[in-house]
N, C-alpha and C positions, 0 to 999 in steps of 0.2 A: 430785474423788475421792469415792466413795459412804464413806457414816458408818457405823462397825461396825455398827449397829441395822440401818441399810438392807441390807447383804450378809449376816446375820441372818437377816432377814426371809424375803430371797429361796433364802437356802438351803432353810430350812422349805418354803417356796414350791414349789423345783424337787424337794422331797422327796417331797413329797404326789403330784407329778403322775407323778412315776416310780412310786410305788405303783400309782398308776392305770394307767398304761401296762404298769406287770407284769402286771397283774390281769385286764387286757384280752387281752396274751398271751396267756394261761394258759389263758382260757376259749375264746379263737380255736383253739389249739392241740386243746380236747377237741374243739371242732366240728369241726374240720379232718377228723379223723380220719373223723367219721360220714360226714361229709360227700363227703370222697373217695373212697369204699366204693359210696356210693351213684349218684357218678357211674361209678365203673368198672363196676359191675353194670349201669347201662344201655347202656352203649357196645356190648355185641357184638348187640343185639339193635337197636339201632337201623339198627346198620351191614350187618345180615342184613336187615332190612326195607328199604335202598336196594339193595339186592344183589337180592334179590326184585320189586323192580319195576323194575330194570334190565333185567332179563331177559326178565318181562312187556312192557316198553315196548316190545322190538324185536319183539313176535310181534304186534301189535295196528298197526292202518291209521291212519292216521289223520284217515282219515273216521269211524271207530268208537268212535278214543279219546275219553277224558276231557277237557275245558279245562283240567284241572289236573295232565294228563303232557302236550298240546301246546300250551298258552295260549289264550292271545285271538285268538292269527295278528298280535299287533302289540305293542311294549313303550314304548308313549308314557308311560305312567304307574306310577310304581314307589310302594309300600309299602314304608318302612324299618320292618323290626320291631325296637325297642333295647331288650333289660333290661340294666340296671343294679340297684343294688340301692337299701336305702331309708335303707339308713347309710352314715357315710364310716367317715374313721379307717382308711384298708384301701387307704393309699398310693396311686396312680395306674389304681389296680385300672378305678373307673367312667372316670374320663377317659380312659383306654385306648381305652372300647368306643366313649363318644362321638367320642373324634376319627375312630374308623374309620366310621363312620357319616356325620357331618359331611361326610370327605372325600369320600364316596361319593355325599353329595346335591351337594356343588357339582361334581362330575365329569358326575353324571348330567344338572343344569340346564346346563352348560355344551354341553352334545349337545341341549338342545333339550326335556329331557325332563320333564314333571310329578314332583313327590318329595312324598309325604307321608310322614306319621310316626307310629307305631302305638309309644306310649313304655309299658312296662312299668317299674315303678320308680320312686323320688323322685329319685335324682343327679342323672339324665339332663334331667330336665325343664328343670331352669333355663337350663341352656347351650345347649340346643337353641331353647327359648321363645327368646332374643338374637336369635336368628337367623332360626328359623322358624316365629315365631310361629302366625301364619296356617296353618300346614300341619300341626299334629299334628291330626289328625284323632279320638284316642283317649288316653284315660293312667288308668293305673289301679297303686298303689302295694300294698304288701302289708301294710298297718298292721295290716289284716282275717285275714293269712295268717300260721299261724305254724309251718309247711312244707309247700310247694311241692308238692304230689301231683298223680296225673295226672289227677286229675276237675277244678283247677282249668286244667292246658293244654290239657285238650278244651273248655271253657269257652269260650279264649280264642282257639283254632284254630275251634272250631265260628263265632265271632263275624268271624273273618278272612275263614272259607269265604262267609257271609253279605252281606259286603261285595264278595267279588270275583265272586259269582253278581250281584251289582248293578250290575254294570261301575265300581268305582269305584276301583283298578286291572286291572294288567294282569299286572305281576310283583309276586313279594312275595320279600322278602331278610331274614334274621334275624341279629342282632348280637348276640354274647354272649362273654363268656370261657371261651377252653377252657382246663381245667387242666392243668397238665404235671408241676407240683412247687410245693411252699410257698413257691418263691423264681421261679417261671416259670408265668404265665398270658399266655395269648396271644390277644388276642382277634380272633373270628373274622364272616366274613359268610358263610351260607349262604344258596343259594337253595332256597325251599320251596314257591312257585308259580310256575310249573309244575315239578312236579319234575324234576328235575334225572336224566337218563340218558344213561349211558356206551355203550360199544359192545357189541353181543351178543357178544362173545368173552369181555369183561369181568365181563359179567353171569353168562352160563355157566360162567364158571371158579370164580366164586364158589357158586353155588349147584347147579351140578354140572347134567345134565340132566334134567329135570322135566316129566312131563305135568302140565298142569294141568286140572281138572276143578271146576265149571264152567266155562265160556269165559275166558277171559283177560280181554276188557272187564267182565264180568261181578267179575271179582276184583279187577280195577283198580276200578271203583268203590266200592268196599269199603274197597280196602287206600290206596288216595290220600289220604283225608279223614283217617283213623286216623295215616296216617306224616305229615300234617302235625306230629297231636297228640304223635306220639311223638317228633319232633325236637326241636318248640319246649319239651318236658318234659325232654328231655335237655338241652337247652343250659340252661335254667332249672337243671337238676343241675349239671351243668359250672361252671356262674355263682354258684351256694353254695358250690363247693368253693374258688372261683378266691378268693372276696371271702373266708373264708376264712383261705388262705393267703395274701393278700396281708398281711391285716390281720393275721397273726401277725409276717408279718414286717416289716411298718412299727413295731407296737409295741416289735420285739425292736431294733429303731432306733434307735427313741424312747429307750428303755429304756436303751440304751446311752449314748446323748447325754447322757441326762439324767446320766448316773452321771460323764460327763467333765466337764459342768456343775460340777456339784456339788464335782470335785476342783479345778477351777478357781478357783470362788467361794470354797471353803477354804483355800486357797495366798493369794488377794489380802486376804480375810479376817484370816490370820496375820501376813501384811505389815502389815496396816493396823494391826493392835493391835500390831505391835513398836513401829510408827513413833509412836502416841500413847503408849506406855509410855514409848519412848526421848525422846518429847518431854517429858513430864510430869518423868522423871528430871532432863532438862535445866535446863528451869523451875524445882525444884527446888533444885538445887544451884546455879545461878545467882542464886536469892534467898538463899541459905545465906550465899554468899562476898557479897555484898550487905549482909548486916548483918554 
């Protein structure tokens, strides 16, 4: 049985760290909010820009298209794009993105297929490095960034673009949390080379019909390179707002635990000091009748 000083101690202990876990709350909760704002304001523009080259994609041949609306003409070699972020503390939030990522390379090596790994992020590096060492091709954390603007994900699209004009894939796939609620982030695999189009029904119903002027290939070159940057900036938003909410609600957890902790440790605490009172008493009156 621990010594009133040791359960003492630990109270103190689990006291401080629940400060910490409130304090961590509290400031998750003011980001949250920016943070949320900033992904819902990109969300209808992104989703008007796949709308827009859905629609382009079925008026263009493709002998004319782009490699990056029809491909290479082959998917031997995948690009995982993963962010995660550079802190924990924000519950299962990174290991989310990793496991979907992870599962996606061993499905894809199991086909046959090359996997490397384009890592955005601290969390992600380690668990991935176990595994596939040899294959991150890129990683770059944000110790340097202190938020996420679109002149750093044209940066990091323009450097993608660079690699897949070098044939060094074929597809590229991006991994990130989309946010739904402070208690619901779901993370996601989008494909972003070659992009990804729907049926012209689909397209047309979304953006109604449209001449386009100049040529269509002419605006698909334009608009392809750009909607890479605008996705991977969007999910980069999504991925602030997810970690976040996660990390509001992990501390409000914590926070919690620690507060049963604490009622706990003070219940066996009050035990503990009846049971030396009631022994010392004993002691006491035992040497009384004694003499």
């Amino acid at each position: 049985m621990a010594s009133l000083k040791e359960l003492k101690n630990r109270i103190s202990s689990v006291k401080s760290t629940q400060k910490i876990t409130k304090a961590k709350k509290m400031v998750a909760a003011a980001k949250l909010r920016r943070a949320q704002e900033a992904a819902e304001a990109a969300r209808p523009y992104a989703e008007k820009m796949e709308a827009v080259l859905a629609s382009l994609g079925q008026r263009v041949t493709p002998a004319t298209a782009s490699p990056l609306l029809t491909g290479t003409g082959k998917t031997d070699s995948y690009l995982l794009v993963v962010a995660t972020s550079d802190r924990g503390l924000a519950g299962a939030f990174n290991a989310n993105i990793v496991k979907k990522a992870l599962a996606a390379a061993e499905q894809l090596r199991a086909h046959g297929k090359t996997v490397k790994f384009y890592l955005l992020g601290k969390k992600g590096r380690a668990v991935i490095n176990r595994r596939f060492a040899d294959d991150i091709v890129h990683f770059q954390d944000f110790s340097d960034i202190r938020n996420v603007d679109f002149d750093y994900a044209k940066a990091v699209a323009d450097d993608i673009l660079v690699r897949f004009r070098n044939g060094e894939f074929d597809v590229a796939q991006f991994y990130f949390s989309k946010f739904q609620s402070a208690l619901v982030q779901n993370p996601t695999e989008q494909q972003i080379i070659p992009a990804p189009v729907s049926s012209e029904a689909d397209g047309e119903r979304e953006t109604g019909p449209v001449e386009y002027e100049p040529s269509e290939e002419e605006i698909l070159d334009k608009l392809l390179p750009r909607n890479i940057a605008v996705q991977i900036f969007t999910g980069l938003l999504e991925n602030a707002a997810s970690e976040q909410g996660a990390s509001m609600t992990a501390m409000d957890n914590a926070t919690r635990n620690a507060g049963d902790l604490i009622n706990d440790l003070t219940i066996q605490y009050n035990r503990t000091r009846q049971a030396v009172i009631t022994t010392e008493l004993v002691e006491i009156i035992s040497g009384a009748e004694a003499l």
